[in-house]
N, C-alpha and C positions, 0 to 999 in steps of 0.2 A: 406558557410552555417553556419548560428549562433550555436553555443551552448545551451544546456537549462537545468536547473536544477531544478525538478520539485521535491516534496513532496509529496507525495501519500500515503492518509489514505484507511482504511477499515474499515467494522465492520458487525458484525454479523455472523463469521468465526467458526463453530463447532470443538472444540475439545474437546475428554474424558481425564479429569483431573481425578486421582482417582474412577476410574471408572465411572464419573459422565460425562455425557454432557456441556461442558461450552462452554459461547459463548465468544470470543475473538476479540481485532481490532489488528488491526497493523498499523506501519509508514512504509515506502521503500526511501530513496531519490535515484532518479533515473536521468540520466543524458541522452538526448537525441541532436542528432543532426537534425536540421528541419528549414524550411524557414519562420516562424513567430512562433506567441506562441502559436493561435490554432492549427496552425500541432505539436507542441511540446507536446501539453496537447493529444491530441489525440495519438500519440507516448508513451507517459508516461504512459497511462494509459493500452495502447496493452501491452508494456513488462511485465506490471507489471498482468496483466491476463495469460498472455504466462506463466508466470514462477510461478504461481497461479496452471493452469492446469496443468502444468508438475511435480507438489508436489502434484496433485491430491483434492489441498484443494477446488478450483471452483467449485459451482454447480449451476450451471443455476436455476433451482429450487425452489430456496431459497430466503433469503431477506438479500442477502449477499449486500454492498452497498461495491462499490470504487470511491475514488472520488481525487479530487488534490485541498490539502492544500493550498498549496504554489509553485510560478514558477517565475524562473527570467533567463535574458539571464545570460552566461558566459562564457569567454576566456579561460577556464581551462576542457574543454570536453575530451583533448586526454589523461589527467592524472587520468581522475574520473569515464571510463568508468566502470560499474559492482561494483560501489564504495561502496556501501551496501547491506548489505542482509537483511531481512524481519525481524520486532521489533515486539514482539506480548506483548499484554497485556491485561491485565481484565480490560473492560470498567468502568471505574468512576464511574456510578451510582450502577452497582453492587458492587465496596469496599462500598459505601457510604450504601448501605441496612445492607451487614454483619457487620458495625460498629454502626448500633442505634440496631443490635436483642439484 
């Protein structure tokens, strides 16, 4: 079975910055084993919920969006399993508002 190394964005993810509500994205690359690249993108995108809810940030609810970047096969799956953890960052258009107040 192939390898698959997929890129996996979010956005819309609430956290209190300074007592404030902010909404945050994140990157993950996540490494799946699967029999084509739609079971992989489907794979990539379950872990990266699995491990979502188990930090308790998923909320059904909300207009939380995840989606996959980027996906390509690779030979290097037994080396790269759990090879990142979650990148968070303030979405680009909010720096771009607090830089013309």
């Amino acid at each position: 079975m192939p390898g698959y190394k997929a890129i996996v964005s979010g956005e819309n993810f609430e956290f209190v910055v300074d007592d404030e509500p902010q909404q945050l994205e994140f990157t993950r690359e996540v490494y799946v084993d699967a029999d084509n690249e739609s079971a992989a993108q489907q794979a990539a995108l379950a872990q990266v919920r699995e491990a979502l809810l188990a930090q308790s940030m998923l909320d059904e609810s909300s207009d939380q969006i995840i989606s996959i970047d980027e996906i390509s096969q690779t030979d290097i799956l037994a080396d790269k399993i759990g090879a990142s953890e979650f990148v968070w960052f303030f979405p680009e258009h909010e720096m771009e508002e607090e830089d013309s107040v």
